[in-house]
N, C-alpha and C positions, 0 to 999 in steps of 0.2 A: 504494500500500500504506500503509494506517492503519500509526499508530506502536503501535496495541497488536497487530496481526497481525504488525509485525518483531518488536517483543520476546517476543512467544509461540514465532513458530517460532524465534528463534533459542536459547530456553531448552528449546526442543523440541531442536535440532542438540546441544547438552550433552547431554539425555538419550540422545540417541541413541549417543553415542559413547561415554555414561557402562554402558551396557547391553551395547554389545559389548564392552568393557573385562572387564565381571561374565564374558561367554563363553570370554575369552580366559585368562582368571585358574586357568580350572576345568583340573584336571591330563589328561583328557580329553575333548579340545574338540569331537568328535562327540557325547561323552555329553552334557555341558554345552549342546548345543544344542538336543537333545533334549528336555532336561529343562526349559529355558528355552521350548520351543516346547508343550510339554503346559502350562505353568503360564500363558502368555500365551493359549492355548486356554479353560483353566479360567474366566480373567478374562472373556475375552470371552462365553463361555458364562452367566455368573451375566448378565450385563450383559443381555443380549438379552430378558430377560422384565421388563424395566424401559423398555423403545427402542420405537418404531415397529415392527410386523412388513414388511418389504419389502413391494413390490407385485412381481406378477408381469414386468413391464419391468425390476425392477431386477436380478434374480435372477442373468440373464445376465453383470452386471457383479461382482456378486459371485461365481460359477463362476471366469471367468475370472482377475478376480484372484486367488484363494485358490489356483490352480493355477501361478501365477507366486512368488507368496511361497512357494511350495513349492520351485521351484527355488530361488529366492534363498536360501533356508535350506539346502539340501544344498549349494550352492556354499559360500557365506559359511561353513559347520562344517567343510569340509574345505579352503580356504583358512586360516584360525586353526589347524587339525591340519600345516598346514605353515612358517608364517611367523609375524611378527610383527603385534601389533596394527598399529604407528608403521608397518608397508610396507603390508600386505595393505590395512587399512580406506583411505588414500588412494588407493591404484590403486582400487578395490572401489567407492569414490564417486565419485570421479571421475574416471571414464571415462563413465561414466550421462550428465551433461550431452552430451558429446561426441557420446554415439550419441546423443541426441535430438535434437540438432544436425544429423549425419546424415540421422536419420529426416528430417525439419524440407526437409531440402536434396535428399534424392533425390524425397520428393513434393510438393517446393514448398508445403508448408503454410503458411508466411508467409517474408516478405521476409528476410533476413539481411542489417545494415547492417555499414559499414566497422566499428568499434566491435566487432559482436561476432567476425567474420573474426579480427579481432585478437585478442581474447580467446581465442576455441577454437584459435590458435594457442600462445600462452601457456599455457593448459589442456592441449594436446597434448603439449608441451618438457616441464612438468612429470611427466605422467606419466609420459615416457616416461627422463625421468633416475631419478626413484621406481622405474622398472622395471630399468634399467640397476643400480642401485644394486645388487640380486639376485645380477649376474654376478661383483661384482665385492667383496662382502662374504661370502660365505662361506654366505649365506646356501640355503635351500632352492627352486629355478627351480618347481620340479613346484606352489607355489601360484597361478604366476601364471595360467592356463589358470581356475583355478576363483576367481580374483579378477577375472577379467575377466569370467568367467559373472555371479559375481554383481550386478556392472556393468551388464549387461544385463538383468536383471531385473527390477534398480531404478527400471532406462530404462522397463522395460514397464509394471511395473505403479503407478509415477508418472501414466502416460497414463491407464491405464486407471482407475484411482481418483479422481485428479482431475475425470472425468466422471462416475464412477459414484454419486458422494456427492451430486453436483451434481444427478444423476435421482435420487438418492431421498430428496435433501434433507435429512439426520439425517448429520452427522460422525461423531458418536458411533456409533449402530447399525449404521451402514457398517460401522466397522470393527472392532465387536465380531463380527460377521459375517465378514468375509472372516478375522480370525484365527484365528476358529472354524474354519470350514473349511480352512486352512492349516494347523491342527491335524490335525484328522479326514483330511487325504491325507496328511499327513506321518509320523502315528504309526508306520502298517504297513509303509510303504517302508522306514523307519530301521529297523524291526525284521529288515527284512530283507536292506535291504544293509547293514545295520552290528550284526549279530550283540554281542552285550554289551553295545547301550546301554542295556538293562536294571537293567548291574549293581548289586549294593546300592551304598545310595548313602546319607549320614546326613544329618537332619532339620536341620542347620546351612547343608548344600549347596542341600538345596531348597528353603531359606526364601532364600537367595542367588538362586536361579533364579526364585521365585516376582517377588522383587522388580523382579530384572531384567526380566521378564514385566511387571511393572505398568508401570515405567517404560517399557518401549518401544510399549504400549499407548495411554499419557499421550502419549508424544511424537508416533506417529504422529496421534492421534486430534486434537492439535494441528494437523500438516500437514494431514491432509484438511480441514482444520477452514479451517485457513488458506486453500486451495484453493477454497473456496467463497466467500471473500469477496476473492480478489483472482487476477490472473493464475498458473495453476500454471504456468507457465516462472519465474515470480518466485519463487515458495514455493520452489519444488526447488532451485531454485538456492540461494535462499541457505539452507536447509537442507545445502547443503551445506558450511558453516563448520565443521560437526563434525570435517571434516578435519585442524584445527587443535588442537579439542579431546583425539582420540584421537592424534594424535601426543604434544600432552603427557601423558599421562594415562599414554600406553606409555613414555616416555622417564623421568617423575617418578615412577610405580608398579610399573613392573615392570623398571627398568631396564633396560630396550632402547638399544641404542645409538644416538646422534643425534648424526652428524656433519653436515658441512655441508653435504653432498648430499642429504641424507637434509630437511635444515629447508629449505634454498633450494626442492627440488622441492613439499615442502607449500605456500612462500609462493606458488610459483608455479602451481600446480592452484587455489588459492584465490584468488588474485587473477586467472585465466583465467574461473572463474565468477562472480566481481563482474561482469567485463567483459564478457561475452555476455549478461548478462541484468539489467543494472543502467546 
């Protein structure tokens, strides 16, 4: 990995945590994600008649994805509708290397050296004190089921993008495409399992959501980006530093609490994915 591919995605990993921050902020966090998922929609929408039109090969990989970022979006809105940034986004990120890890080991897709055993054990510990931490501060249990979903989405549609950009060659139009369409399935579902995300809402919020939409747009279209010119087990991985990022970001902006369980299980989910993939 070039050293301008580490410093892209790792100012990608900031955006990223800097966007779910913007989600987390909003006083209703299904609306907020909502509003955040029409305005990332928008972006990618303008984008598209400026990009390569797909070829018919690639269309598949765009379906699929846009229908994964679909879940990860109704996971990750009703994960934040119960927890904190500082617990949710760690469990939420990483758990993702872990199940690739998994994937990786129930179909032998490549070898697994001593080195990373080690790390997805370290990755495991940490998660699962982050997870412990839930029972044992007061907090709300019922997010962790849809922080784990989200986890797996991420797993999936990592995979699936990482090769899908690679068949259509355009970072960019990939993924002004798959948010598109993660748009277009996500609007009517929300409208219908979440009654009121509609509600009025003032032109200060959605210029907040609109941004938050650019930036998560920037930062993905980074990672694919990154993806295509070095191993995506390397991208994702360390895309996942953000972990570090929304832990401060919840603990300095929104005052969450950060006690020592709470920073040791971050350092240790973060240094589990150095170790498996570095």
């Amino acid at each position: 990995m070039t050293l301008a591919v580490f410093l892209s995605v790792l100012a990608a990993a900031f955006l990223h945590a800097a966007w779910n921050a913007a989600i987390r902020s909003g006083g209703d966090k299904l609306q907020a994600m909502f509003r955040f998922t029409i305005c990332q929609g928008s972006f990618g929408l303008v984008l598209i008649f400026f990009v390569p039109w797909p070829d018919a090969h690639v269309w598949p990989w765009i379906l699929a994805s846009s229908v994964i970022h679909l879940a990860y979006q109704m996971f990750l809105g009703y994960a934040y509708q119960e927890g904190d940034l500082s617990r949710v986004y760690p469990i939420a990120r990483g758990s993702a290397p872990m199940i690739v890890l998994a994937i990786t080991l129930a179909f032998a897709l490549e070898a697994v050296n001593a080195l990373e055993t080690f790390g997805s054990l370290i990755l495991g510990f940490g998660i699962l004190l982050m997870a412990r931490g839930v029972f044992f501060s007061g907090e709300s249990r019922r997010m962790l089921p849809f922080a784990l979903g989200s986890a797996c989405a991420t797993a999936g549609y990592t995979l699936v993008d990482g090769l899908g950009a690679r068949v259509m060659g355009d970072a960019t139009g990939y993924v002004a495409w798959i948010l598109l369409g993660s748009a277009v399935l996500y609007t009517p579902l929300a409208l219908v399992l979440q009654p009121g995300v509609m509600a009025r809402t003032s032109l200060k919020t959605w210029g907040v959501s609109y941004l938050a939409g650019v930036a998560s747009f920037v930062a993905y279209a980074i990672v694919v980006w990154g993806m295509t010119q070095a191993p995506i087990a390397l991208v994702a991985a360390l895309r996942e530093t953000s972990i570090l990022f929304a832990v401060l970001i919840g603990w300095l902006a929104f005052g969450e609490k950060m006690d020592r369980g709470k920073a040791i299980a971050a350092l240790m989910i973060v240094a589990g994915v150095v170790l498996i993939r570095f």
